[in-house]
Every structure is written in structure tokens, then in C-alpha cells.
Steps between C-alpha positions, in 0.01 A plus 500: 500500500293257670105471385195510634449133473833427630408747841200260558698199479714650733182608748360152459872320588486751796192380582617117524777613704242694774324173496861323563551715774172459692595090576567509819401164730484455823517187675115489746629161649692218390347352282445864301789567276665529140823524341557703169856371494635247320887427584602425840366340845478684818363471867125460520320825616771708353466858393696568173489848325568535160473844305340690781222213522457260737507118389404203802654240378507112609756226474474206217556267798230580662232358218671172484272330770195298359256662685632884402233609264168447719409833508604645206331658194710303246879457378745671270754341328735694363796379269858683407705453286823500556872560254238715248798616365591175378153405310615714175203727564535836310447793725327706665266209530547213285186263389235359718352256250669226739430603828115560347464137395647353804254727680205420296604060529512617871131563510398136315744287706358679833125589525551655826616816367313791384711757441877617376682813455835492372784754373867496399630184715255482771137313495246507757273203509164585706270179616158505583420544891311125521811284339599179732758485209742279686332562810664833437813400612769728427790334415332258267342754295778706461699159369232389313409835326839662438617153327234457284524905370906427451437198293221698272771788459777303419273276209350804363822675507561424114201511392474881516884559496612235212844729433571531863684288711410479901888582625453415849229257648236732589419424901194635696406577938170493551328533852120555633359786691186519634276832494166507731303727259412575168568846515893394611453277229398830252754670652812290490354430114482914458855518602666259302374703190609854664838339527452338126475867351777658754750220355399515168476859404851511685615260325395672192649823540871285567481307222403775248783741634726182423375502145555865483855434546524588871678258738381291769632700790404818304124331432508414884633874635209660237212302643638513897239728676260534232116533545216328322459837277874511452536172328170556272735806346764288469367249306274730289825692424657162407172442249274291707178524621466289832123439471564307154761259607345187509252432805650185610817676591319800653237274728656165468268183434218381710397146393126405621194276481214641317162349325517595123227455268631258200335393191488106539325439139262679278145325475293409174393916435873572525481669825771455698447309852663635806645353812641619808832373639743586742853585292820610654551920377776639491435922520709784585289724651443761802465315811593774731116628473195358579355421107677167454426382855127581428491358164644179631374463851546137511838509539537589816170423632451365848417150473 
């Protein structure tokens, strides 16, 4: 028997899917495009449908000029990991302590960025639209970037995982893609959340039929066809409610820039005296609306 509160969560992850469903871009001219995919290269000016949606994509090769990101809003980096299986996480998801912290030294060791969203073994790096960072080359940020968050991972690695040994050397791609707008920007940003809950509450229903005793090809035939609604049962049935697993595994982690107010001292009444600073956050919030956006307009303010 599913609850009320469990037929809400299931309106409000149908909800995220409608809004999943309505990004749909359409190149204007050519310098008007996005990509929402990750793996794989093809032909510039390409249609590519995916899921009944339609996805114009643009070759890596084509951003590896000097002079490719003149018109552009800004760049997104985004990193994956690769052999996951061999990095001894624990499933469905594993810990992101790691991939946090590298995120986070990311942000001190490159001022040009403003904003990052990242879930299970992908990270999106966004920078700010004014950055000559490198003359916003391409290739040498990518290089640059992707060697500096490798090294962080690999030094931090036993510091949250003292017990656990990296099997494999852990190896990352990274490439740029340039977006001409801050709504794309929203957008692409609002979709790599949809797809964070999609995979995770999947993943969630697998790995508790597993611990229920059911096999992997069993787990896999159960959940083949299943709607947002369906899997909500499922898991309620299996004893969890999918609005309290942790948020970082339902919305993933978006590491920003804020000003926080921080006591510096406290003066000769004992009152404590305040500064404002600019910190790092790390929050795992709702950025598929507009209340973070408004709340922190200066990330992706036009400059």
C-alpha cells in the first residue's frame, strides 16, 4: 500500500521528468547550439534523437581552435570516470567525499569558475562568461583542469577511504562545450539532476531487490518497463522511503561561491564581530527551479 506522501513524491518525480521532456534545442545559426551528451563525437550540425527527444549535438574537434569560444556564454567541463567498478565503491552509489574535495580544491586553484554540479562519476564544471582563462583555449584547459582534479582525487583518496585500496589507477576525459545562454546553461544544469534521480532511484530499486535475495537478471527483468510510480511501490514495499535517502544521492552535489557572514573576533562587550567572505559551499539542493538561481544570482550573472 503506497501512502499519501509516497503519491506526492511520485507527482513531484513526474514533474522533473515533464520538465526533462520539454528540452528540446534548436540550432538558430551556427554559432547557436548545445550538447546534453557526454560520450561520443559526431559530425557538426548533426541531429541525434535520443528517447523521443531531440539532442543537436557538436563534435569535440571542433572546440579545439584558439579562437572557438568568442561568442559563447561560458564553458563546461565535465569529467568521467572511468573502470568505477574497480574503485571498491559499495553500491548503488558509493561515497562522494573524494570527488567533493577535488571539486571544492577545483574552485581555489581556478577562480574562473563559479559553479559545479556533480553526481555518481560525472562533474560539470561551469565558468563565468568573462574568463580569458587561457585565452580560453580549449585544449589547454581541458589539460590543465582535468590533471589538477586527478591529482586532488588520487591524494585525498586515503584520507576518506583509509581501509580501501584504489585497485586500478583511477583515469578521467574531460572536454569543453560552449552554451550561448544562461537559460541553456539552467537547462543543461536542470537535466543533469533529472537524470541524477532517474539513475539513482533505479539504482535503488536493483540493489534492494538484490538484498532481498533476488538475482541480478531477476532485479533487472522486475524493474524493465517500470514507471516513476512503479518503482516508488517497489521500494516502499522493500521498506524505504525514497524522499529520506540522503539528498546528495537524490540531487547530487552542487559546489559554489557564496559570501557568508563569519565571526572574525568578539570585541571588549563580548559581542561578537562579523565579516563577510566569499567561502566555497558545498549544498545539495533543488536547482531545477528558479529559488536557488534567485537566491544566488551572481552566479550566473552577465558580466
Amino acid at each position: 500500500m503506497v501512502t499519501n506522501h509516497e503519491k506526492q513524491t511520485s507527482r513531484d518525480q513526474d514533474h522533473i521528468q515533464e520538465h526533462f521532456s520539454k528540452l528540446v534545442y534548436v540550432s538558430t545559426s551556427t554559432r547557436d547550439f548545445v550538447t546534453i551528451s557526454f560520450i561520443g563525437s559526431v559530425s557538426f550540425g548533426q541531429e541525434k534523437k535520443k528517447n523521443g527527444i531531440l539532442h543537436f549535438v557538436v563534435s569535440v574537434k571542433d572546440f579545439e581552435g584558439e579562437g572557438a569560444f568568442g561568442l559563447v556564454w561560458g564553458l563546461r567541463l565535465t569529467i568521467l570516470k572511468k573502470k568505477k567498478k574497480k574503485l571498491a565503491c559499495t553500491p548503488p552509489v558509493g561515497d562522494k567525499k573524494t570527488a567533493v574535495i577535488s571539486t571544492k580544491a577545483m574552485f581555489e586553484e581556478f577562480p574562473a569558475l563559479v559553479f559545479s554540479y556533480g553526481v555518481s562519476d560525472e562533474y560539470s564544471f561551469v565558468f563565468k562568461k568573462t574568463t580569458e582563462f587561457y585565452n580560453r583555449r580549449s585544449s589547454k584547459i581541458v589539460s590543465i583542469t582535468v590533471s589538477f582534479f586527478t591529482s586532488v582525487y588520487v591524494m585525498k583518496w586515503k584520507d576518506f577511504f583509509p581501509d580501501k585500496d584504489l585497485k586500478s589507477i583511477p583515469s578521467f576525459d574531460a572536454r569543453t562545450v560552449c552554451y550561448p545562454s544562461t537559460k541553456i546553461v539552467r537547462d543543461y544544469l536542470a537535466w543533469r539532476q533529472v537524470d541524477c534521480h532517474i539513475n539513482n532511484q533505479y539504482n535503488t530499486c536493483f540493489w534492494k531487490l538484490i538484498e532481498s535475495g533476488k538475482t541480478k537478471s531477476v532485479a533487472q527483468d522486475r524493474l524493465k518497463g517500470t514507471q516513476t510510480q512503479d518503482k516508488n511501490e517497489i521500494i516502499f514495499q522493500l521498506g524505504v522511503n525514497y524522499s529520506n535517502l540522503p539528498a546528495i544521492f537524490r540531487k547530487g552535489s552542487c559546489v559554489f561561491k557564496d559570501t557568508v557572514e563569519e565571526i572574525v573576533k568578539y570585541n571588549e562587550n563580548g559581542q561578537p564581530v562579523k565579516r563577510s567572505r566569499n567561502k566555497v559551499i558545498t549544498d545539495h539542493c533543488d536547482i531545477i527551479g528558479d529559488e536557488f538561481w534567485k537566491e544566488h544570482a551572481s552566479i550566473l550573472k552577465d558580466e
